[in-house]
DRENPA-3360 file (N, C-alpha, C; in nm, 2 decimals, always signed):
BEGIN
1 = XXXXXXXX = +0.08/-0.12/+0.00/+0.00/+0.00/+0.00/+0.09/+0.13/+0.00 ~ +0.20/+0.14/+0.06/+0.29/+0.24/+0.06/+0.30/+0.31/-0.07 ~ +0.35/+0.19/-0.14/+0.47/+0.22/-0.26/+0.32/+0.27/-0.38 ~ +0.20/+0.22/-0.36/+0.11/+0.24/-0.47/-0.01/+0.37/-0.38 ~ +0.00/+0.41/-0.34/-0.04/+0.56/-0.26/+0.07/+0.68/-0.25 ~ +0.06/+0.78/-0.30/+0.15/+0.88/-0.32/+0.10/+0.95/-0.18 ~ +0.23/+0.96/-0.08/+0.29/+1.02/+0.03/+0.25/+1.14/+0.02 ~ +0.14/+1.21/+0.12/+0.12/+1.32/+0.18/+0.22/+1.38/+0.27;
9 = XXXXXXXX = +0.33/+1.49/+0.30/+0.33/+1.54/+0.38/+0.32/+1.65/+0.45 ~ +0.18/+1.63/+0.58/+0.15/+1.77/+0.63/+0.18/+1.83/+0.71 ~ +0.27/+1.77/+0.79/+0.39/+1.85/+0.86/+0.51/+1.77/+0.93 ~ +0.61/+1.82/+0.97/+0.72/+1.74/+1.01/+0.75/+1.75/+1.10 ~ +0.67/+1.86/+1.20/+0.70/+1.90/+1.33/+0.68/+1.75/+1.39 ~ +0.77/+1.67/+1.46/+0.76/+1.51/+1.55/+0.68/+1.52/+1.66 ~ +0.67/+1.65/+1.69/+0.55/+1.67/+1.80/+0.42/+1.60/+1.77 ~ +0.38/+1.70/+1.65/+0.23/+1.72/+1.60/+0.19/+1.57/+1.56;
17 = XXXXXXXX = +0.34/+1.52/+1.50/+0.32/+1.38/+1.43/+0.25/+1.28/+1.56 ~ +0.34/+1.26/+1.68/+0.34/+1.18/+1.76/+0.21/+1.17/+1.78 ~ +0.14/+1.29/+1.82/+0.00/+1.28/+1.90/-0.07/+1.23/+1.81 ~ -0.09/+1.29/+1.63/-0.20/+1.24/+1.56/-0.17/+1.08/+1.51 ~ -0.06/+1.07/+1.49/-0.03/+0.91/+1.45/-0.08/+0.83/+1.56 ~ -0.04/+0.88/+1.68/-0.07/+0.78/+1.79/-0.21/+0.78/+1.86 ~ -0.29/+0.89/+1.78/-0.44/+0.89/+1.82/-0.50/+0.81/+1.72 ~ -0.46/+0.83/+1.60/-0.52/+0.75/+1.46/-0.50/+0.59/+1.50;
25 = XXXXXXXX = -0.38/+0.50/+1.55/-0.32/+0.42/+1.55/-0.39/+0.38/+1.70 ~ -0.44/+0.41/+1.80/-0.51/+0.41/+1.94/-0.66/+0.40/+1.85 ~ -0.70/+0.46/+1.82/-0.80/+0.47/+1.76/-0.85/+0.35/+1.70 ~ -0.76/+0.31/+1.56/-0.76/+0.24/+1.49/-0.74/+0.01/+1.61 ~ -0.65/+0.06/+1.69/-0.61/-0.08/+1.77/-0.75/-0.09/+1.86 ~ -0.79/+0.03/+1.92/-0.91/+0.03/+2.01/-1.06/-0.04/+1.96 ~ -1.05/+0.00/+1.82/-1.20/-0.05/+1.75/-1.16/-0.23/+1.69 ~ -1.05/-0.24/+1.68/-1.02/-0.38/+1.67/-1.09/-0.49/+1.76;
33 = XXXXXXXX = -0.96/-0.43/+1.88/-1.02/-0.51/+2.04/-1.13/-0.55/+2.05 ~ -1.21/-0.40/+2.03/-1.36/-0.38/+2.07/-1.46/-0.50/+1.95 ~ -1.41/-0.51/+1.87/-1.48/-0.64/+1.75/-1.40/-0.77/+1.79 ~ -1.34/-0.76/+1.92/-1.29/-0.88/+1.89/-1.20/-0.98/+1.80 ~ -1.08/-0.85/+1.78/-0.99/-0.86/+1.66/-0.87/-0.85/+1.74 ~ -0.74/-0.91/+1.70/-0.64/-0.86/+1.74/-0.53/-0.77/+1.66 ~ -0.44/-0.70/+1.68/-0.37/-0.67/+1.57/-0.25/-0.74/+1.61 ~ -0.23/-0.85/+1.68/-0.09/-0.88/+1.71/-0.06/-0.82/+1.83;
41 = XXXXXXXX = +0.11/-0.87/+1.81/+0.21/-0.75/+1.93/+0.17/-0.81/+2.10 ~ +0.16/-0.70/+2.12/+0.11/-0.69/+2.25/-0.02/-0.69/+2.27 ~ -0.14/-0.67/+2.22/-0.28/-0.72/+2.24/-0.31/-0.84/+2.34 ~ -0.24/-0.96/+2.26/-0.29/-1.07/+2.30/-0.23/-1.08/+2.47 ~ -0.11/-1.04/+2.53/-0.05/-0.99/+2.59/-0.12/-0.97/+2.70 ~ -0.24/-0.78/+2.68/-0.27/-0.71/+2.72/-0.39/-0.77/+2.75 ~ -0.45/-0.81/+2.67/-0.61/-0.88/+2.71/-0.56/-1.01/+2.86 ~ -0.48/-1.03/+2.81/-0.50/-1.17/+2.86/-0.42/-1.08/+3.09;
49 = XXXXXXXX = -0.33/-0.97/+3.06/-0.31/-0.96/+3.15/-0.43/-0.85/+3.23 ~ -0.51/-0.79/+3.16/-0.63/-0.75/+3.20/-0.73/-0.82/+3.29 ~ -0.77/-0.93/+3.24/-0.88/-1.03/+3.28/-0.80/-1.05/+3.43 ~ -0.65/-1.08/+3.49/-0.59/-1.14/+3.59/-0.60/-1.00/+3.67 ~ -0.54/-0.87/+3.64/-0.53/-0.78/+3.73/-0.65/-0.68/+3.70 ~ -0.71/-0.66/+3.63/-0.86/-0.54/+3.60/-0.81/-0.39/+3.53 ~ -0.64/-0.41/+3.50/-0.58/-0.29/+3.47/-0.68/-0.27/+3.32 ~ -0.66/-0.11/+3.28/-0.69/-0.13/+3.16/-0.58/-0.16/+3.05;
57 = XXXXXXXX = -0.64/-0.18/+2.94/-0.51/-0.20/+2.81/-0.45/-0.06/+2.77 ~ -0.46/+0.03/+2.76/-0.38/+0.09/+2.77/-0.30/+0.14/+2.89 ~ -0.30/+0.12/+3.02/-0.22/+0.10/+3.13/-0.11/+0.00/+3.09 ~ -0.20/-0.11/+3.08/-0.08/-0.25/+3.03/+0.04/-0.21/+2.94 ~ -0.03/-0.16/+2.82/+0.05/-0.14/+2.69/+0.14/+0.00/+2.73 ~ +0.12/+0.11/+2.79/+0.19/+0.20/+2.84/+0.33/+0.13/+2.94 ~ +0.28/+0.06/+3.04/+0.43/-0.04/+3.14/+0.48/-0.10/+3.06 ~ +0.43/-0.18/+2.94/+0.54/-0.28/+2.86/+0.61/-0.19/+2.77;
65 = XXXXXXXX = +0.60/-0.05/+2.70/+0.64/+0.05/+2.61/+0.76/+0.09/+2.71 ~ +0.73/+0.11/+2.83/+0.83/+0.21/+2.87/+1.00/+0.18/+2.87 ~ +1.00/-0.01/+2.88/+1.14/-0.05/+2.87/+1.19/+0.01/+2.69 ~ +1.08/-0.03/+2.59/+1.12/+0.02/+2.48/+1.14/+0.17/+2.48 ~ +1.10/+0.27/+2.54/+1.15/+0.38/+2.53/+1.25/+0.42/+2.62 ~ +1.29/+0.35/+2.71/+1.44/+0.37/+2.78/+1.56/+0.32/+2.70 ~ +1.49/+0.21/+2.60/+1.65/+0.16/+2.53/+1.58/+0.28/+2.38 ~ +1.54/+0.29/+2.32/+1.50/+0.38/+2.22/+1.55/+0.52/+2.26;
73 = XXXXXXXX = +1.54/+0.60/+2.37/+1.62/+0.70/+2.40/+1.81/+0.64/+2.43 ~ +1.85/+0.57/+2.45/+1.97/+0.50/+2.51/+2.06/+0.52/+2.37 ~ +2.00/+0.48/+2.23/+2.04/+0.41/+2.13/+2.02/+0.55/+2.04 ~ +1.87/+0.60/+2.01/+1.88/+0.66/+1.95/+1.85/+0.85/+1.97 ~ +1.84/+0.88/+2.10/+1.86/+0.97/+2.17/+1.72/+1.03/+2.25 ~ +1.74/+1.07/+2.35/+1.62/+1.13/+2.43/+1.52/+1.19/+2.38 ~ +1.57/+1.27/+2.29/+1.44/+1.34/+2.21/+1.39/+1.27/+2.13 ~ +1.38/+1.18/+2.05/+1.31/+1.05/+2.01/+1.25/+0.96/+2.08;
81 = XXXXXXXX = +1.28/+0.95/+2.22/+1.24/+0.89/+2.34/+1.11/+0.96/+2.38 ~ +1.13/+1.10/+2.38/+1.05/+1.20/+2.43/+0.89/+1.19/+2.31 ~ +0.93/+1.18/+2.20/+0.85/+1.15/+2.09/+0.75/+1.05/+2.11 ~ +0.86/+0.91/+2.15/+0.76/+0.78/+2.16/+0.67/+0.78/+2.26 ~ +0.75/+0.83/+2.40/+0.66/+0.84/+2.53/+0.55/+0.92/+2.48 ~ +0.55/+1.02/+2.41/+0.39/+1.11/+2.39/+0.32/+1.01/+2.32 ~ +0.35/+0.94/+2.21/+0.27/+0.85/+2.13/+0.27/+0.76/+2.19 ~ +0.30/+0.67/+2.28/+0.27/+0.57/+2.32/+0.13/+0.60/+2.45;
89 = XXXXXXXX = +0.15/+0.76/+2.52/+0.10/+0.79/+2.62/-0.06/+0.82/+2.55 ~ -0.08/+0.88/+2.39/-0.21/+0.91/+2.34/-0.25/+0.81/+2.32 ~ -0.18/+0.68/+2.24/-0.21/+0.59/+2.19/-0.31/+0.51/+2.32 ~ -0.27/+0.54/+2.39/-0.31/+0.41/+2.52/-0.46/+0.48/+2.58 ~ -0.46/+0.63/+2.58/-0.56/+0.66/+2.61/-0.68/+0.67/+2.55 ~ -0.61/+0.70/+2.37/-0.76/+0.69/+2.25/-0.82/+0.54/+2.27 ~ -0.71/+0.45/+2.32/-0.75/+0.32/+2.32/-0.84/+0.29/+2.41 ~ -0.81/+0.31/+2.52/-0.92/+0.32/+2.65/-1.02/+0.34/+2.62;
97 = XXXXXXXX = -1.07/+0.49/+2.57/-1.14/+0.56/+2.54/-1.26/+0.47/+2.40 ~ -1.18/+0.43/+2.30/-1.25/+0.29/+2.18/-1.32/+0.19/+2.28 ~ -1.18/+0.14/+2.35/-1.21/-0.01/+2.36/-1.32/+0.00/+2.52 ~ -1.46/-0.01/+2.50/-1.52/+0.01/+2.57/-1.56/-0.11/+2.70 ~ -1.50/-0.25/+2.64/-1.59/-0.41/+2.69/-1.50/-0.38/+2.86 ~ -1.38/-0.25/+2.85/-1.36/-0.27/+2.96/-1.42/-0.18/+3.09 ~ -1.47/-0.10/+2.99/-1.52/+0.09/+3.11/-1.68/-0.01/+3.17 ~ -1.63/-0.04/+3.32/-1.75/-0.08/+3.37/-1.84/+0.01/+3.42;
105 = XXXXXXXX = -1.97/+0.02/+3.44/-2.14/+0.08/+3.45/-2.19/+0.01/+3.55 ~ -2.24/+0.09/+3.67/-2.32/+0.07/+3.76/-2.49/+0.10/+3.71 ~ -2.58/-0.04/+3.75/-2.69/+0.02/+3.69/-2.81/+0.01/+3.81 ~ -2.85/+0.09/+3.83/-2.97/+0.07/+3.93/-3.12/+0.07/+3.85 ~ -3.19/-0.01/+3.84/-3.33/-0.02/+3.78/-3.43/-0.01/+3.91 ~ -3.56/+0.08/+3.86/-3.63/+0.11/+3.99/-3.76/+0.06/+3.94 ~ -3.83/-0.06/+3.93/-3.94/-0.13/+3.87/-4.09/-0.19/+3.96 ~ -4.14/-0.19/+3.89/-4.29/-0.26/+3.94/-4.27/-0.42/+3.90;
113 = XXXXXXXX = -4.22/-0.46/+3.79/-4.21/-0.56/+3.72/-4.08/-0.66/+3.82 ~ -4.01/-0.68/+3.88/-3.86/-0.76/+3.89/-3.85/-0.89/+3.83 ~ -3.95/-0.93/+3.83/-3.88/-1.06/+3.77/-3.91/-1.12/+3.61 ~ -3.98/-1.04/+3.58/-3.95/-0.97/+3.40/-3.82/-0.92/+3.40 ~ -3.81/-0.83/+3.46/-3.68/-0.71/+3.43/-3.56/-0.87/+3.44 ~ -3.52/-0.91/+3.57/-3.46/-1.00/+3.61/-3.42/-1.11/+3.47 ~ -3.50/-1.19/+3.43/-3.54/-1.26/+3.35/-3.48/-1.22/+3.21 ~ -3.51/-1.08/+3.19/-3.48/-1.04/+3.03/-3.32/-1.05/+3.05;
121 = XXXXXXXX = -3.32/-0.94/+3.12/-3.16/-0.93/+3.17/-3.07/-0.99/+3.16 ~ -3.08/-1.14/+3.20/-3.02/-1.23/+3.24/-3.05/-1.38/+3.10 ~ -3.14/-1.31/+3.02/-3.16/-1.38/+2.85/-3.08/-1.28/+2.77 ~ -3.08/-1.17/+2.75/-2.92/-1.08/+2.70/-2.80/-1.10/+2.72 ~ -2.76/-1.08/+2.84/-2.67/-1.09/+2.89/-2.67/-1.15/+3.04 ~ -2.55/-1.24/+3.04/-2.45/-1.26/+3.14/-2.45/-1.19/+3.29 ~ -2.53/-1.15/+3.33/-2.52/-1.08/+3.50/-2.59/-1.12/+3.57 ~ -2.54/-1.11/+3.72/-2.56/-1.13/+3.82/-2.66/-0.98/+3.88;
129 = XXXXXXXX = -2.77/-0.96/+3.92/-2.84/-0.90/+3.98/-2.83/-0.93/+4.12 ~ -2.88/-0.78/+4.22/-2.91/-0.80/+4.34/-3.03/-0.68/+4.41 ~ -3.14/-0.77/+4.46/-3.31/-0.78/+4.44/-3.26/-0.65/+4.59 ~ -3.33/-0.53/+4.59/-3.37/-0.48/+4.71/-3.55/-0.51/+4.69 ~ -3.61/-0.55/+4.80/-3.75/-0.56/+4.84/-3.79/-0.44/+4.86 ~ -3.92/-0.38/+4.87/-3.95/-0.29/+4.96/-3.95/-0.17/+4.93 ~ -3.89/-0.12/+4.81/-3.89/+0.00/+4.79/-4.03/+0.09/+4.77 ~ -4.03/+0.23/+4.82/-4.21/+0.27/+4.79/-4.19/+0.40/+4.71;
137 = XXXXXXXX = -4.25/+0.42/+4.59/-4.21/+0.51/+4.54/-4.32/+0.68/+4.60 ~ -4.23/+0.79/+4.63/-4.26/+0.87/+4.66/-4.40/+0.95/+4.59 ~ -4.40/+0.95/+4.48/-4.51/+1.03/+4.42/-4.65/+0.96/+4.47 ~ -4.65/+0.82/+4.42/-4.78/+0.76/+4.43/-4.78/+0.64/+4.58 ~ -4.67/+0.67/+4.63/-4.68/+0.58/+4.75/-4.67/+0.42/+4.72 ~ -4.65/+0.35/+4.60/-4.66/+0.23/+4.52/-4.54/+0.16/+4.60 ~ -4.52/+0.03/+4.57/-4.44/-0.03/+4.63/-4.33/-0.05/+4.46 ~ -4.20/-0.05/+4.50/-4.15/-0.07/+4.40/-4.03/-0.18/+4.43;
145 = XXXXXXXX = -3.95/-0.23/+4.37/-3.81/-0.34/+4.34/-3.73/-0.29/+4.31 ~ -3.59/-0.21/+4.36/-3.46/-0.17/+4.32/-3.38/-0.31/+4.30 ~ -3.32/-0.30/+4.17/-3.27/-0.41/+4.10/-3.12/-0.35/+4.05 ~ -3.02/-0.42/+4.15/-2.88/-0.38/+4.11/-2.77/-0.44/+4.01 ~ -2.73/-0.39/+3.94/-2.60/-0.47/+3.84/-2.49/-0.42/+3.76 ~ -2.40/-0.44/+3.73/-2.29/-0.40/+3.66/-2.27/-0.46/+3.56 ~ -2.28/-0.34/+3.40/-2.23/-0.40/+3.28/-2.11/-0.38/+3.24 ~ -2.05/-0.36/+3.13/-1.98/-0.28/+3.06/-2.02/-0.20/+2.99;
153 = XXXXXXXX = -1.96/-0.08/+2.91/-2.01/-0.02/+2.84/-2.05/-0.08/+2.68 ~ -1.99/-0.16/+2.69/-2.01/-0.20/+2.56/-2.15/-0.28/+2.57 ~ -2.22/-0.37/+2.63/-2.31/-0.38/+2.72/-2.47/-0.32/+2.67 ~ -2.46/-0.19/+2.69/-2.53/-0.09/+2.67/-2.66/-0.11/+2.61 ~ -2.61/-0.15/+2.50/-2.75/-0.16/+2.43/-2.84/-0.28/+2.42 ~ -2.75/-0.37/+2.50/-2.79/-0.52/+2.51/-2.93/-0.48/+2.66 ~ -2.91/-0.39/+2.72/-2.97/-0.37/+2.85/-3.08/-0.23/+2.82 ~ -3.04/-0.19/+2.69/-3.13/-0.10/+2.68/-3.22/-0.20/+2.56;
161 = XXXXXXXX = -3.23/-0.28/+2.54/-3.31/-0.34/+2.51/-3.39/-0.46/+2.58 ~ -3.30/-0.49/+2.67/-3.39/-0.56/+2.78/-3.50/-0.51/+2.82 ~ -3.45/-0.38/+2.90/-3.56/-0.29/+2.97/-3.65/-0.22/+2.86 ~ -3.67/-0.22/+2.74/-3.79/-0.22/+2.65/-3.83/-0.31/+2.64 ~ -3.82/-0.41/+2.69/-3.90/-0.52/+2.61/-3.94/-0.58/+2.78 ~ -3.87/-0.59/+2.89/-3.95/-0.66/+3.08/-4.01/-0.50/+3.09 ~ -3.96/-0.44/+3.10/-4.01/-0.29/+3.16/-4.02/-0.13/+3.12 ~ -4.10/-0.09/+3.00/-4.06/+0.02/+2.92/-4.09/+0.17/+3.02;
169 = XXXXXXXX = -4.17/+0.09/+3.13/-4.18/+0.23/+3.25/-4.08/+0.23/+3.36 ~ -3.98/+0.12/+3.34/-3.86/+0.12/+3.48/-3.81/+0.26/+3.50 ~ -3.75/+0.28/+3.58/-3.64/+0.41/+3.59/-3.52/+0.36/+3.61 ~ -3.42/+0.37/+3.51/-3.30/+0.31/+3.52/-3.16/+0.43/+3.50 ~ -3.08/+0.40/+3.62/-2.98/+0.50/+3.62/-2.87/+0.41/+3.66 ~ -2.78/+0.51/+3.54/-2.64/+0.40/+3.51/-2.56/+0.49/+3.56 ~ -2.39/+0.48/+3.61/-2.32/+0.50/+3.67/-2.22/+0.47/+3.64 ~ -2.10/+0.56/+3.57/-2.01/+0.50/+3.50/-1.88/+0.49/+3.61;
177 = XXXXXXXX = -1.75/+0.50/+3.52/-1.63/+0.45/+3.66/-1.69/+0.39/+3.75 ~ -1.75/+0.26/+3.77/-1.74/+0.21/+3.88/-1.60/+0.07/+3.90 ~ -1.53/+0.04/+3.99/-1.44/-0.02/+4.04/-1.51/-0.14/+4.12 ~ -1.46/-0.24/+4.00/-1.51/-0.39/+4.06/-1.41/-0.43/+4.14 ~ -1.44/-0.51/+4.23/-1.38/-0.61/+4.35/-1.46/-0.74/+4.36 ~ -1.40/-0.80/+4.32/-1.47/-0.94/+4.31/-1.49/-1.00/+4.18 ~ -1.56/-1.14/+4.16/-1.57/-1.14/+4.03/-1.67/-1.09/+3.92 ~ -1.64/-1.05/+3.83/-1.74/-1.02/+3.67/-1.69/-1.06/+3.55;
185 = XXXXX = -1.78/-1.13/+3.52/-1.79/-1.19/+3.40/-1.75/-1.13/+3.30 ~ -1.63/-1.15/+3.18/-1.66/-1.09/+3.05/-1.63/-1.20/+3.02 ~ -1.72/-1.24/+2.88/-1.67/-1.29/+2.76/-1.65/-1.29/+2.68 ~ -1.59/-1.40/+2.62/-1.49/-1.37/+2.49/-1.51/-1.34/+2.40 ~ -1.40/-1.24/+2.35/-1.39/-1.17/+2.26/-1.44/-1.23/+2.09;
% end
């Protein structure tokens, strides 16, 4: 593809390069993941060292870059070092930012229905729910079911179609950065 595409150059500042190459190239690795694709390299790596400690993949792929940019400055000098660390630093974040199966979602559902909602939920997707009894909803005094669970973001629409189809009057509020302890399910890619 190189040699039969005629070379654009829009600038040479190594600054400007680093960030957009390494956003394009983050960008580009992040929607991979996210379909369940690898590009190689370090991916397979990074997935696999995710699932054991909950880091994200760009955290991962930033620790394993950094030995390459200590011998990359060593060999070919600090300010090319300085280069890779910015690209490797956007790279990892546009990636974060793509690769969504990891940004986990707190979701609270507040229903008349629970074991519809429960049910659908759990014929979508993969979760573990947890039933509060007893709830009474303030306007009409009704008795209601607070229904607890954690998706991913990627998730999303798998739960926003649950809840149309057990409960189209639920009240559901999601909650993003939440910080798992314990286990959650993802599966594979």
């Amino acid at each position: 593809m190189i040699k039969s595409i005629s070379v654009v150059t829009l600038t040479k500042d190594p600054i400007i390069c680093a960030i957009f190459g390494a956003a394009i190239n983050g960008f580009g690795t992040g929607l991979a993941l996210k379909n369940g694709i690898s590009t190689g390299g370090l991916d397979i790596i990074g997935l696999t060292l995710r699932k054991r400690t909950g880091k994200s993949i760009g955290t991962i792929n930033v620790t394993f870059n950094i030995f390459i940019i200590i011998a990359a400055g060593a060999v070919y000098g600090w300010p090319y070092a300085f280069y890779s660390a910015l690209g490797i630093f956007v790279n990892a974040r546009v990636m974060d930012i793509v690769y969504t199966r990891q940004q986990k979602m707190q979701v609270m559902i507040v229903t008349n229905k629970p074991k519809s909602v429960v049910d659908c939920i759990q014929t979508h997707m993969r979760r573990g729910i947890t039933i509060v009894h007893g709830a009474e909803g303030a306007y009409r005094h009704d008795q209601k079911t607070i229904l607890f669970t954690v998706i991913s973001r990627y998730e999303q629409l798998d739960l926003k179609n649950a809840m149309e189809e057990s409960d189209p009057y639920a009240f559901v509020s999601i909650s993003d950065n939440v910080k798992i302890m314990g286990r959650f399910y993802e599966p594979e890619p």
